[in-house]
N, C-alpha and C positions, 0 to 999 in steps of 0.2 A: 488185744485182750479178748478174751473168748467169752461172747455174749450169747445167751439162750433167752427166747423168750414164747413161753406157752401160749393157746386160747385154744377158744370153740369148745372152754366150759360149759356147765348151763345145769339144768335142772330139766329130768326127764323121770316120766315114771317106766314102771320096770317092763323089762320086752323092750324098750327102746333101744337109738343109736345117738353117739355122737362118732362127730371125728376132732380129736385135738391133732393141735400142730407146733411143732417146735421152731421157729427160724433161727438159724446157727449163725453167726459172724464172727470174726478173727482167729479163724482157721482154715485151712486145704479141706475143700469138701469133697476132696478124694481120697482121704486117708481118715477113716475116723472109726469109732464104736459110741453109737448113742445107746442112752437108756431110760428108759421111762420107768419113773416109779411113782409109786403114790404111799400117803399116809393118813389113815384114817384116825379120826378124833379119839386120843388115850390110847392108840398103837403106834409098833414101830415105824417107820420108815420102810417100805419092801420095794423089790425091782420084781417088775411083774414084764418087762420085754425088753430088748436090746434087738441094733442090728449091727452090722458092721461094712462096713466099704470095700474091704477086701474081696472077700468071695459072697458077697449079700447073703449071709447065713443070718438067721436068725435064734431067736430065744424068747421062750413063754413061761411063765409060770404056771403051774397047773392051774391055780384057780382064774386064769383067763383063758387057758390052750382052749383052742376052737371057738373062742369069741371076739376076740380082740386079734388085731393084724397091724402089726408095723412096718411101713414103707417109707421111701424117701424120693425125694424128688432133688437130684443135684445139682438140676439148673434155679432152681427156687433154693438151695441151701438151706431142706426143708423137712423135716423127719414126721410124720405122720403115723396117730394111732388109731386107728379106726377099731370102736367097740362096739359090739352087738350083742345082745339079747342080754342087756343090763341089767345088774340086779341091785338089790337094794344095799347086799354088802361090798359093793362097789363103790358106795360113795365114798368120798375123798379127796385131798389135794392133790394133783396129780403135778410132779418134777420132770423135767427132762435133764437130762445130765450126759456132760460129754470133757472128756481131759482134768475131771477135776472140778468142773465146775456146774453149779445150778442157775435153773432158772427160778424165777420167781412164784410159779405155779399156778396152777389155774384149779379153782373146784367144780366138783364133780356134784351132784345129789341127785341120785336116784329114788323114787318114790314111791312104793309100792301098792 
């Protein structure tokens, strides 16, 4: 069964960084497309980066492109979002998502 599980939430004011991290289990961590999304309080759900195993292509939404970097680390089975110069409408639940399935989330609050 394919488990996800987020951290390295926290509460930061704005101009800050975190980095969250996903750990992936009950899959080949050589064939995959993860994706991180988040959802803020009274909105949808959004995907705001993916990467994929294949060719390490990547994907940004515009309102993270040039702030936020998604990597992986495949000896850790380990998807990483490293954000910067965080804003306030940043804050949020933040998902990692892969085959189907979620993790449990970790939050985000940024403070301005």
């Amino acid at each position: 069964e394919v488990q996800l599980v987020e951290s390295g939430g926290g509460r930061v004011q704005a101009g800050g960084s975190l980095r969250l991290s996903c750990a992936a289990s009950g899959f080949t961590f050589d064939d995959y497309a993860i994706g991180w999304f988040r959802q803020a309080p009274g909105k949808e759900r959004e995907g705001i980066s993916c990467i994929s195993s294949g060719d390490g292509s990547t994907y940004y939404a515009d309102s993270v492109k040039g702030r936020f970097t998604i990597s992986s680390d495949n000896a850790k089975n380990t998807v990483y979002l490293q954000m910067n110069s965080l804003k306030p409408e940043d804050t949020a639940i933040y998902y990692c998502w892969a085959f189907g399935y979620w993790g449990q989330g970790t939050q985000v609050t940024v403070s301005s």
